[in-house]
N, C-alpha and C positions, 0 to 999 in steps of 0.2 A: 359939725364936720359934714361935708357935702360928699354926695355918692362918689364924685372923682377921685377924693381924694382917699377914702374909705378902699377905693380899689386900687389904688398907687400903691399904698404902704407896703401890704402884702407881697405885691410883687417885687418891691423893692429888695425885701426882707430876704428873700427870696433869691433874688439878684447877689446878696452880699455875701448869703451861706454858699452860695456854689464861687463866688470867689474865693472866699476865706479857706474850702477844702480846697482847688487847684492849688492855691498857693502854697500851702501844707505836704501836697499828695505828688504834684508833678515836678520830675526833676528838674535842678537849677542848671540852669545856661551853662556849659563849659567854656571857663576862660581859655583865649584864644594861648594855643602854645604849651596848653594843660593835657597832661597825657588820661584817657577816659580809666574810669576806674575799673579792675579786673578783679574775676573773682579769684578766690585761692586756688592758684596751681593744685594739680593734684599732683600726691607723694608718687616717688619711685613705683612704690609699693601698689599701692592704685592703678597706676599706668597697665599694669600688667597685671589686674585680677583679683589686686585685695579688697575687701569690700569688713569694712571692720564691723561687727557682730554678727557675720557670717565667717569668713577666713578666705583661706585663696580660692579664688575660681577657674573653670577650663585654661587652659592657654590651648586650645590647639589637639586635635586626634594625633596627631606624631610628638607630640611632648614627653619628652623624656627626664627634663633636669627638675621641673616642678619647681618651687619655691626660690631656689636656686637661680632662677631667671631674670630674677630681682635684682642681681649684683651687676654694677656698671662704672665704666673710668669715675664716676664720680663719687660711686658709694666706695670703692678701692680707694681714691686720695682722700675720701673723710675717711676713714681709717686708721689708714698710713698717717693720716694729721696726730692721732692719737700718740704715737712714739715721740716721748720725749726724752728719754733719759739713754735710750739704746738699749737698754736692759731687754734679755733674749730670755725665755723661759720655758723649757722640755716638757711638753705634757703627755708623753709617752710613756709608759710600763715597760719593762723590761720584758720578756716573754722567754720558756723555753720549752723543752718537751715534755715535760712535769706541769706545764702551769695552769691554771684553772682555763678551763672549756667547758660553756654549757655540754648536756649530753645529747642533744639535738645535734650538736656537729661534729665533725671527725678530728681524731686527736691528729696531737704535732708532734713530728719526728721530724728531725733534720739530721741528715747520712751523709758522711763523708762517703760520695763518689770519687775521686782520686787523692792520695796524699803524697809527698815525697819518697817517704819509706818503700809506699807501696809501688809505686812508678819503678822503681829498682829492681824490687824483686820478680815483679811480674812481665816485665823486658819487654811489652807487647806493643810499644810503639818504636820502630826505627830510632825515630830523632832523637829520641833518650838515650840511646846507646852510649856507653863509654866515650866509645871510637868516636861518633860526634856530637857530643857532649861531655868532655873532657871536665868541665867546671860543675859537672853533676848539677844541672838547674833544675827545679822542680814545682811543682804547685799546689796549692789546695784547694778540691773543689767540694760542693754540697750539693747534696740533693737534696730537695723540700717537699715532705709529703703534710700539706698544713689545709688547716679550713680557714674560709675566706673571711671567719668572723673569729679570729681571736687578739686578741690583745686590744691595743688600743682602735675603736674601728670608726669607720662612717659606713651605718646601715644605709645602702642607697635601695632607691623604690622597688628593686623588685624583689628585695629581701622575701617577705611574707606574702602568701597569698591567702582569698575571698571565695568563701562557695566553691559550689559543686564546677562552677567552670575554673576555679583554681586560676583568678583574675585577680594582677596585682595594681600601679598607679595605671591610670585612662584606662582602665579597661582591655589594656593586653593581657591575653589567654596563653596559657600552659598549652594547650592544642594548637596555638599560633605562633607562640613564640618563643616556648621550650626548648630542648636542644640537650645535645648527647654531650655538649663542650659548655654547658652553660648557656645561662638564660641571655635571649640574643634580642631583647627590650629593657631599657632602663639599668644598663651593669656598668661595673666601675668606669669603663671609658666613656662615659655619659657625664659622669660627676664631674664637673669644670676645676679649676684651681678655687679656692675658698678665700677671700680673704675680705673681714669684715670685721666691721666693732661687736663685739662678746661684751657680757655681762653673767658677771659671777655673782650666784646668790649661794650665800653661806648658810643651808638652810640648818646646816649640824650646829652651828654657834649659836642659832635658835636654841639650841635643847642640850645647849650643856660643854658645846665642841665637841664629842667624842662622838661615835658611830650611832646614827639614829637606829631607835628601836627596829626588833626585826619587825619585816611586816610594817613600817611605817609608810604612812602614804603620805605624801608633799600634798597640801592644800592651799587653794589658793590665798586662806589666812597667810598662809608660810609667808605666799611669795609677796604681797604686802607689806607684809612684818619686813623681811628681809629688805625692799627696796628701801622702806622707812628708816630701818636701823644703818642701811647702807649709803642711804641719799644717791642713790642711782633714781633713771630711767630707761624705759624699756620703748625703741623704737622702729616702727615699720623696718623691715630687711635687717634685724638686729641677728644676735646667735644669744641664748640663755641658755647658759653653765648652772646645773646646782650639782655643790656640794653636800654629799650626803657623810663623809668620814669613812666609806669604803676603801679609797685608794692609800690612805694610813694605815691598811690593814694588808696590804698587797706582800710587802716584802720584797724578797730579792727578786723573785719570778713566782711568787705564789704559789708556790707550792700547798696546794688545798690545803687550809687549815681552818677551824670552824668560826675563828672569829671572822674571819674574813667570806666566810659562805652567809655566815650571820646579817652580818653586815648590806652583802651583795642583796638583801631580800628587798631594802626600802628602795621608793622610786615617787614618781610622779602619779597623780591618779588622770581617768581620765577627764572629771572637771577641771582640773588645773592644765591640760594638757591645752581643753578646747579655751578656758580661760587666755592663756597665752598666742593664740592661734589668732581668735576672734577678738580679744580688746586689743593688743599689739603689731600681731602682724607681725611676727618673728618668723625667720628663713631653716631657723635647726634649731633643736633642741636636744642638749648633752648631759652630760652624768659622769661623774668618776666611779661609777659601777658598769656592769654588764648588761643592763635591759635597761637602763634610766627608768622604764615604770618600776611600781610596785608588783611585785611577783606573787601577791595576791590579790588579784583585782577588785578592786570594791563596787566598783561603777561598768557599763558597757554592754547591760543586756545580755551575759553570759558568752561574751567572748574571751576565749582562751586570753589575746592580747591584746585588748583592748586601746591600748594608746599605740601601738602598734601600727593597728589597724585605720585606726583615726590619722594617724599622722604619715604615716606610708603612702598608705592606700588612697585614704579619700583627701589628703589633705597637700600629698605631695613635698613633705616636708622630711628630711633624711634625721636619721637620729646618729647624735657624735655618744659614742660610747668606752668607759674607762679609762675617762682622760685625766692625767692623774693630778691636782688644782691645788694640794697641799700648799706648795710655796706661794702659790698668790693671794689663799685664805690667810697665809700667814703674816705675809707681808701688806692683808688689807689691800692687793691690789682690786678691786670690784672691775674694773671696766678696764680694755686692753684690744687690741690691733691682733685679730686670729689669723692665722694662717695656714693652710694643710692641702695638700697637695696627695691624692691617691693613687695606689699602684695599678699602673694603665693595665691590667691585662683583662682580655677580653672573655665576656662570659659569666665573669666573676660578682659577688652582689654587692661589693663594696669595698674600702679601702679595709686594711689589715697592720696589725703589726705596726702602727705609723707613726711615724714622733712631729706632732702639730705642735707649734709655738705659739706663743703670744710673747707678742712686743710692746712696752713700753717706754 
């Protein structure tokens, strides 16, 4: 073999490896009329701040709805796609001035302000008189002396407050935005109309169906177990329901009785809280009890409320509380079209008393 050709080969060699990578490595020609290929859209969810194994992030220093921001004509008609049968379902308690209130808030009375009887005797309006009002017409009215968190509720952001500056979702201050008539950042006329696919996890039919142990804390085993047992899934801008068997214990209007305090004690901890935040990307999280966590905290660094805190505060995400899910446990509905709508008034820290549906 002569020196020429001794130095060809190599080069050649040479020559063939850096075709054979191009041809492996750079992309093929687009047929003419072929649309280019795109990456994966990002979810609803994303668009606005989800970032999965983190959770939602800022929207914004004047943000007030947090999580909530999530919902759009299109997450509304996938929904609404979910009703198929028309079936209408009350997730509401009955509530009266007897009925269980934590004791952080102020009890409920409801006063008859005018009644017919009373319109009579007391003669102090003209237009009732006999003489012009012959037909004796009459009314009944009430006054409500009630807190803004009892019965069935949606804890909106500025429920709970953080530190010595008593700062609840973005960083709005009690020094800034307190107030003699209620909190005048993140209150119930903040909370937009609701309506989103729910998912119900049965975590009581885990352990037996009857009322989880007191003191029980929902892990994220549960919520596995349950999608598994359930064959649900859980997705960006969803809402997740757990049944704990407290609202089985409620009665006419709950009148405090111990199975039903007993009961009220089990909740979510807060790894299963951040679990559902950071792998999912859920908009709310509910409970057919009164705090949806566990009422002894196991986890959170010695925070009084720990999921509370995590999910209010830093996470922007409202909590749906003692909504009462019996008939959908029962009837095996897992997944359903929510809807709830809270009493506009201003001030206040979130909806009250409310009877939310789900449709299917």
């Amino acid at each position: 073999m002569g020196p020429a050709l001794r130095t060809w080969i190599p080069w050649s060699i040479t020559c063939l490896v850096f075709v054979l990578w191009w041809t492996n490595s750079a992309p093929l020609p687009q047929a003419a009329g072929q649309p280019k290929p795109e990456s994966a859209a990002p979810s609803e969810a994303e668009k606005i701040g989800w970032k999965q194994g983190e959770g939602w992030q800022s929207r914004g220093k004047a943000d007030e709805q947090g999580a909530l921001n999530v919902m759009n004509e299109k997450s509304v008609l996938k929904a609404l796609s979910l009703v198929k049968k028309g079936e209408v379902y009350d997730l509401g308690v009955t509530v009266d001035r007897n009925s269980y209130q934590w004791i952080g808030h102020s009890p409920c009375e409801i006063i008859s302000f005018r009644s017919p009887e009373g319109i009579k005797r007391q003669r102090d309006l003209d237009f009732t008189l006999p003489e012009v009002n012959p037909n004796g017409v009459g009314w009944h009215s009430t006054s409500l002396f009630i807190s803004d968190s009892i019965g069935t509720q949606i804890s909106g952001l500025g429920l709970i407050t953080v530190g010595l500056d008593n700062h609840w979702y973005n960083g709005f201050k009690e020094a800034e935005w307190g107030g003699d008539f209620g909190i005048r950042k993140c209150d119930a006329t903040s909370i937009p109309p609701i309506v989103a696919r729910a998912v119900l996890l049965d975590i009581s039919a885990l352990h037996g169906d009857g009322p989880l142990p007191k003191n029980y804390g929902i892990t994220r085993a549960d919520v596995e177990q349950a999608m598994q047992n359930q064959k649900v899934s859980i997705n960006p801008g969803d809402i997740v329901f757990f049944r704990t068997g407290t609202a089985g214990k409620w009665g006419e209007a709950s009148k405090e009785n111990q199975e039903f305090l007993d009961a009220n004690t089990s909740g979510i901890t807060l790894g299963t809280a951040k679990y559902l935040v950071q792998q999912f990307g859920v908009m709310m999280i509910g409970s057919d009890n009164s705090s949806v966590e566990v009422q002894a905290p196991q986890d959170g660094n010695g925070s009084l409320l720990p999921v509370h805190q995590y999910l209010l505060v830093e996470q922007g995400i409202p909590l749906a509380k003692l909504h009462n899910l019996e008939m959908l446990a029962q009837k095996k509905i897992y997944e359903f079209c929510y809807i709830c709508t809270t009493n506009k008034l201003r001030g206040t820290t979130g909806g009250f008393a409310l009877r939310p549906i789900a449709l299917r």
